[in-house]
C-alpha positions as CSV (number, residue, x, y, z in Angstrom):
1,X,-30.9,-4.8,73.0
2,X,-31.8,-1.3,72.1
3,X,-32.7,1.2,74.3
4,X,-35.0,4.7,74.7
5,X,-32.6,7.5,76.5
6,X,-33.0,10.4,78.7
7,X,-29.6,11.2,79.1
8,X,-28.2,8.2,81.3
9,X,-24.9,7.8,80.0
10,X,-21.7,9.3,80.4
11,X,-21.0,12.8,79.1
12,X,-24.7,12.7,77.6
13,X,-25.9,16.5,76.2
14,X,-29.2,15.2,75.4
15,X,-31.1,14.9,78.2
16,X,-34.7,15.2,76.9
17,X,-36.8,11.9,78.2
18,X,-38.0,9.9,75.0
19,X,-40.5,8.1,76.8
20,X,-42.6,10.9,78.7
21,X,-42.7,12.4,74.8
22,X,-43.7,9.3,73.8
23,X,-46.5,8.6,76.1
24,X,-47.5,12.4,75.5
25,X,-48.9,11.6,72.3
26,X,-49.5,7.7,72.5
27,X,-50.3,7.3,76.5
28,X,-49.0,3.7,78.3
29,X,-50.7,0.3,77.3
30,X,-52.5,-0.8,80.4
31,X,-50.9,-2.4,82.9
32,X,-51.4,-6.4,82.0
33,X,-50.2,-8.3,85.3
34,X,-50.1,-7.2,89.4
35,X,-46.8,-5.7,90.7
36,X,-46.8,-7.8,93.7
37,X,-47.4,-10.7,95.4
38,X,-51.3,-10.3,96.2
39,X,-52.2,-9.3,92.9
40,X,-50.3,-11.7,90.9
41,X,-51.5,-13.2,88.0
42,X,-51.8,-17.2,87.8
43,X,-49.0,-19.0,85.9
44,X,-50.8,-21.6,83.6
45,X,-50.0,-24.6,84.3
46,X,-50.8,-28.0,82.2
47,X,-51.8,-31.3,83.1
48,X,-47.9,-32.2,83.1
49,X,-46.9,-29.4,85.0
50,X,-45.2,-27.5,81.6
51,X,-45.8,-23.6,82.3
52,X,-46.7,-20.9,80.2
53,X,-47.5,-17.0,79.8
54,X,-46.7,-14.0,78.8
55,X,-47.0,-10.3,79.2
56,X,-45.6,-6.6,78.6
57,X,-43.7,-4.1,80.7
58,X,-45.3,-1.2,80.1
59,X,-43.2,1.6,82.3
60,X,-39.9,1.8,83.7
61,X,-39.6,-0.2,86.7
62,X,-43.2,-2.2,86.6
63,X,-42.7,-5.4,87.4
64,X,-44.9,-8.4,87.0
65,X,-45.7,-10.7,89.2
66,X,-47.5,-14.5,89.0
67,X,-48.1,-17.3,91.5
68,X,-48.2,-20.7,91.0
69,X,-48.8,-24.0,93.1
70,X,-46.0,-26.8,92.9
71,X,-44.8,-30.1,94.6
72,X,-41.2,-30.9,96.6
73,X,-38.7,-30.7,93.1
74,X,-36.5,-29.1,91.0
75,X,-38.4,-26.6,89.4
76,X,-37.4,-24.3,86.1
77,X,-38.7,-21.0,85.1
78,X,-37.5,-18.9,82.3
79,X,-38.5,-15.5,80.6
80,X,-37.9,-14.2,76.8
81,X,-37.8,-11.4,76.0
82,X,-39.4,-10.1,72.2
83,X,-36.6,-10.7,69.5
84,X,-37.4,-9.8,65.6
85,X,-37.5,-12.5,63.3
86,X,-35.0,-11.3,61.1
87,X,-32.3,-8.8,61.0
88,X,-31.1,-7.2,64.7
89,X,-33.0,-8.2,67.8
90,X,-35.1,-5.1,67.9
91,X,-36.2,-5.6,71.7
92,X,-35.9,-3.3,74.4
93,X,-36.6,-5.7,77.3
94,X,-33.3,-6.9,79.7
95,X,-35.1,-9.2,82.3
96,X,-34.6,-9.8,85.9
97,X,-36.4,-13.0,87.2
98,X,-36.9,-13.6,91.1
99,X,-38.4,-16.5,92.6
100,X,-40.3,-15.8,96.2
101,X,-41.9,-18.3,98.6
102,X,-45.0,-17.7,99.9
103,X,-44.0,-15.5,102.9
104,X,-41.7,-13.7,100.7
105,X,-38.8,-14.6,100.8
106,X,-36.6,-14.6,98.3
107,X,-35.7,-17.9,97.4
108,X,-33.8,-17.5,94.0
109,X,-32.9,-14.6,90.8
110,X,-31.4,-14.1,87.5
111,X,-30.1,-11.7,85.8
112,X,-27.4,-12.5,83.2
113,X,-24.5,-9.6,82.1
114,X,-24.7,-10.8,78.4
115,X,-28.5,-11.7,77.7
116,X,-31.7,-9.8,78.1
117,X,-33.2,-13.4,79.1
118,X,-33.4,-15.1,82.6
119,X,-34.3,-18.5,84.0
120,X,-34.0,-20.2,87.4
121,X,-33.6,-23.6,88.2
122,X,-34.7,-24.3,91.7
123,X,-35.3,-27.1,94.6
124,X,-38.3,-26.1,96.4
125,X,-40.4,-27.7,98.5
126,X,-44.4,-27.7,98.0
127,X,-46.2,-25.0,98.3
128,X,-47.1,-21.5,96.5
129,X,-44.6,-19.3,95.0
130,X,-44.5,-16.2,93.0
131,X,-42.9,-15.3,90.0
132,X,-41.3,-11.6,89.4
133,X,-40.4,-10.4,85.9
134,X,-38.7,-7.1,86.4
135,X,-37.2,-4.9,83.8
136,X,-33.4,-4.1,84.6
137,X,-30.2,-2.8,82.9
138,X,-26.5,-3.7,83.2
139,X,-23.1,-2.3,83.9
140,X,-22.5,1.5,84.5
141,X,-23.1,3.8,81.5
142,X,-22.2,6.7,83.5
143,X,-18.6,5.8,84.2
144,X,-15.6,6.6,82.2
145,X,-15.8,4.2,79.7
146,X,-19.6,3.9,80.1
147,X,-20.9,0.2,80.1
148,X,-24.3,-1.2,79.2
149,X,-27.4,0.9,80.2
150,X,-29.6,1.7,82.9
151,X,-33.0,0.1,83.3
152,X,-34.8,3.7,82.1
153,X,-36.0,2.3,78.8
154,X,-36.2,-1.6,79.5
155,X,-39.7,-2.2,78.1
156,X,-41.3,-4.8,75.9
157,X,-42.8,-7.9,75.4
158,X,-42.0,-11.7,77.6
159,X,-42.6,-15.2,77.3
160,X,-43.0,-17.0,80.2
161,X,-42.2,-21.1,80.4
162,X,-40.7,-23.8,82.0
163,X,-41.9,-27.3,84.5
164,X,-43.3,-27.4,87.9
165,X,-44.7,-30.4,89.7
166,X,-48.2,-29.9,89.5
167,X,-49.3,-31.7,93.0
168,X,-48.9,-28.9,95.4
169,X,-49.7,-31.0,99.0
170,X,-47.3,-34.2,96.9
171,X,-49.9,-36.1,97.5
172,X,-49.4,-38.4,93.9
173,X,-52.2,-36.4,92.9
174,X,-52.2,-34.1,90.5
175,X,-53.5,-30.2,91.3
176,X,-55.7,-29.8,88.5
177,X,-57.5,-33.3,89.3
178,X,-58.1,-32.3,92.7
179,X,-59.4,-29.0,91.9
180,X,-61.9,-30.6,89.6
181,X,-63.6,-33.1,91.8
182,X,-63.0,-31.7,95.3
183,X,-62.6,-27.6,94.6
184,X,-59.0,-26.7,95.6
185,X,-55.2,-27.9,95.5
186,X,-54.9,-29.7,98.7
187,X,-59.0,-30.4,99.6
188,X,-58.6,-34.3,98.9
189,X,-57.0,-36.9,101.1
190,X,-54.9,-39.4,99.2
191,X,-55.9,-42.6,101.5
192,X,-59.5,-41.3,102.1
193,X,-62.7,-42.8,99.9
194,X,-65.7,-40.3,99.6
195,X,-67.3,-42.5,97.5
196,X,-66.9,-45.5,99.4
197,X,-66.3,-47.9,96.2
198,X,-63.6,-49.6,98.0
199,X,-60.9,-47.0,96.2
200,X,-59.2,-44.2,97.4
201,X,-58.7,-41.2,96.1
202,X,-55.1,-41.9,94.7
203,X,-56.3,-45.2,92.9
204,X,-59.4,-43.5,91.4
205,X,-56.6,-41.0,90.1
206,X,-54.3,-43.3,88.6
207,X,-57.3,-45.8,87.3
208,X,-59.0,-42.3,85.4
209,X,-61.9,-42.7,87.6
210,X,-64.6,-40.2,89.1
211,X,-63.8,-40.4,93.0
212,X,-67.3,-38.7,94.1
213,X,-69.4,-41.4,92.0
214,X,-69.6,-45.4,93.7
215,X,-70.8,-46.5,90.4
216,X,-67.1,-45.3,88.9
217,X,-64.7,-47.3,89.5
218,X,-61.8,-49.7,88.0
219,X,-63.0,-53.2,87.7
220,X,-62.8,-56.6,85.6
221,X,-66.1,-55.7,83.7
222,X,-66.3,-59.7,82.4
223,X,-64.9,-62.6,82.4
224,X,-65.9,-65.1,79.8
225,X,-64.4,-68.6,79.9
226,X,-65.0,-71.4,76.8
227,X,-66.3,-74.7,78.0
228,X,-63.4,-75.9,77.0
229,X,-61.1,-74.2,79.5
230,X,-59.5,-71.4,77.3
231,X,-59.4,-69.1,76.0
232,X,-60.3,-66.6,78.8
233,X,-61.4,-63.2,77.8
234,X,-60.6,-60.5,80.5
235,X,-62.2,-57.2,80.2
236,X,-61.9,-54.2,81.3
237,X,-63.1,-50.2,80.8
238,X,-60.2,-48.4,79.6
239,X,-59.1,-44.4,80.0
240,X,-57.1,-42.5,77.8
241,X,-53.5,-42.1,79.1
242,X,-53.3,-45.4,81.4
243,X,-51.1,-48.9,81.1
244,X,-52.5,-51.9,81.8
245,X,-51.0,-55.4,83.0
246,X,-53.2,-58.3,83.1
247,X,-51.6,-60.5,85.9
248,X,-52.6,-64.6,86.6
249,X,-52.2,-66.7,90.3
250,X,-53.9,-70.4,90.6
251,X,-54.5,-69.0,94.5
252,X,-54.5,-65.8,96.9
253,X,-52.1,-66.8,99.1
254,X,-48.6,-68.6,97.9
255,X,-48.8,-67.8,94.4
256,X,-47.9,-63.4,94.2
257,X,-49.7,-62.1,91.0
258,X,-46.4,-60.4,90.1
259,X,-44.3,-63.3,89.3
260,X,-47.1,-63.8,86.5
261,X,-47.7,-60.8,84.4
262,X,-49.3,-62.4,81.5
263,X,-50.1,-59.2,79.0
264,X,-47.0,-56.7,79.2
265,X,-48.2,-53.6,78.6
266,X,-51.0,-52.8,76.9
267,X,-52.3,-49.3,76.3
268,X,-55.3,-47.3,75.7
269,X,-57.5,-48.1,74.1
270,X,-57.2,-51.8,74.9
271,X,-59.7,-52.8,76.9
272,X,-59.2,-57.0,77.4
273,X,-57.2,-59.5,77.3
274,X,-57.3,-63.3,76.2
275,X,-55.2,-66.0,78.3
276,X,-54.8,-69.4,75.6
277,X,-52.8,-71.3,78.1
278,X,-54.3,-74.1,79.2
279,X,-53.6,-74.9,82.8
280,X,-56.1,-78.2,83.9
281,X,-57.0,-78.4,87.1
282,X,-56.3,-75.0,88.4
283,X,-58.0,-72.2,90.1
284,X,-58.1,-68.8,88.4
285,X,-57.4,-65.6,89.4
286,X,-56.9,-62.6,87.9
287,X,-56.0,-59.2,88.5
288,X,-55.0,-55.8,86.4
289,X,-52.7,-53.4,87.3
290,X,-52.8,-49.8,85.6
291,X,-50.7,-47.1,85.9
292,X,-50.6,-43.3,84.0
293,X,-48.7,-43.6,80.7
C-alpha cells in the first residue's frame, strides 16, 4: 500500500496535510454510496445469488454502506481493493469490512494486519443486512519503532463480490422471481395459487411458469399413441434452465411413478419424449417431473 501523509508517524517534521492541498486545487470526487445504514446502496445480486459492486472512498474515514436481502446460509462477502497491473500495487485503500443485521447489530468484520483486502464468511439467518466498507490503517506509526500507518490517507477504489442466498423469506423461491410477478421479496406465498391453475406458486417457480396467468402452466401438451400400441410420443413445453424426467405406471394406486423413470434426464430444450416398449394389455400413465438445472 502507499500512503498520502500529514505527519502521522513517529518523529515526523513534516507535518503539512497532502490531501487538504490536494483537494485545494482538485476538490473531492462525489461521494458514490450512503455512509449508513438508511442510505445504503443495493448490493447487486444475480439470479444465483453471486454479488457484485464497486465504489470509491473519497475522504478519510467515509465509509460505504450497501444492503442486501438473503436466505438462512453461509454467506461470503469480500472487498478489493485497486492494485496496478504491473509493477508495485500502487493503491492506497486498506479495507475494513463489517457485516450488520437489520437492527444493527454487528454480526461479523474483517480487517487483516498483512492485506489491504477483507472478506467475511458468515451463517445468517434470512433477512436484510448491510454491508460497510470502511477505510482503515494498521499497527502504530507513532511508536518507537513506528508500524504500519494510520487510516489518514486510506483512499481508493473497491470491488465488491461474493454469494448470498437469494430467497430472503426461504421460501424455495427465489427473490428476484418474486419481485417480478408479485412486487417485493417476501409478497408471495409458497403453497398459495393466485392463478388458480391447480399450481402453486413454488411449482410454477420450478416448472418456469407465469404464476398470475391460468393459461401458464406445466402440462403434458400431447400425447400421440400409434395404432399399433407404440411408440408413444410425450410432449411437453420446455423452459430454459429446467430437467425433465418422463416417468411410466400401468395404474395410480400400487404402481409409484418413481420406481419407473423411463427418460433420465433430459434438458432444455427437449421438449418430448418417445416410450418403444411395448407393454400389451396395460393401462398408461404418465407423468414428468422437472426440476431447475
Amino acid at each position: 500500500v502507499t500512503q498520502w501523509s500529514k505527519g502521522e508517524y513517529y518523529d515526523s517534521n513534516q507535518p503539512q496535510d497532502d490531501l487538504f492541498i490536494i483537494k485545494n486545487k482538485l476538490s473531492y470526487r462525489p461521494d458514490d454510496h450512503g455512509d449508513n445504514d438508511g442510505s445504503a446502496s443495493s448490493l447487486v445480486v444475480d439470479p444465483d445469488g453471486a454479488v457484485s459492486q464497486s465504489g470509491v472512498i473519497e475522504t478519510t474515514g467515509d465509509p460505504d454502506v450497501f444492503s442486501f436481502e438473503t436466505g438462512s446460509g453461509i454467506i461470503t462477502i469480500s472487498a478489493d481493493s485497486y492494485r496496478a497491473a504491473s509493477s508495485t500495487w500502487g493503491g492506497n485503500l486498506d479495507i475494513l469490512l463489517e457485516l450488520y443485521d437489520s437492527t444493527g447489530t454487528l454480526v461479523a468484520s474483517n480487517n487483516p494486519a498483512l492485506d489491504v483486502d477483507a472478506s467475511l464468511t458468515q451463517s445468517v439467518v434470512a433477512g436484510t443486512y448491510y454491508v460497510h466498507v470502511k477505510p482503515t490503517g494498521v499497527g502504530d506509526p507513532t511508536s518507537s519503532p513506528p508500524t504500519g500507518y494510520t487510516v489518514y490517507g486510506s483512499l481508493g477504489q473497491y470491488w465488491i463480490s461474493g454469494e448470498v442466498f437469494p430467497d430472503a423469506d426461504d421460501d424455495g423461491i427465489p427473490n428476484q422471481w418474486e419481485t417480478l410477478y408479485f412486487g417485493g421479496f417476501t409478497n408471495a406465498v409458497a403453497s398459495a395459487d393466485p392463478d388458480e391453475d391447480g399450481s402453486d406458486n413454488l411449482t410454477e417457480y420450478i416448472a418456469g411458469f407465469d404464476p398470475t396467468d391460468s393459461n401458464s402452466v406445466f402440462k403434458i401438451t400431447s400425447f400421440e399413441m400409434a395404432p399399433t400400441g407404440t411408440p408413444i410420443i410425450v410432449t411437453w413445453d420446455p423452459v430454459e434452465g429446467r430437467v425433465y424426467n418422463v416417468l411410466w405406471s400401468d395404474n395410480l394406486l400400487y404402481s409409484p411413478f418413481t420406481n419407473n423413470n423411463l427418460s433420465g434426464d433430459l434438458l432444455h430444450p427437449a421438449s418430448s419424449y418417445t416410450d418403444t416398449v411395448y407393454r400389451a394389455g396395460t393401462t398408461h400413465f404418465y407423468r414428468i417431473d422437472v426440476r431447475i438445472e
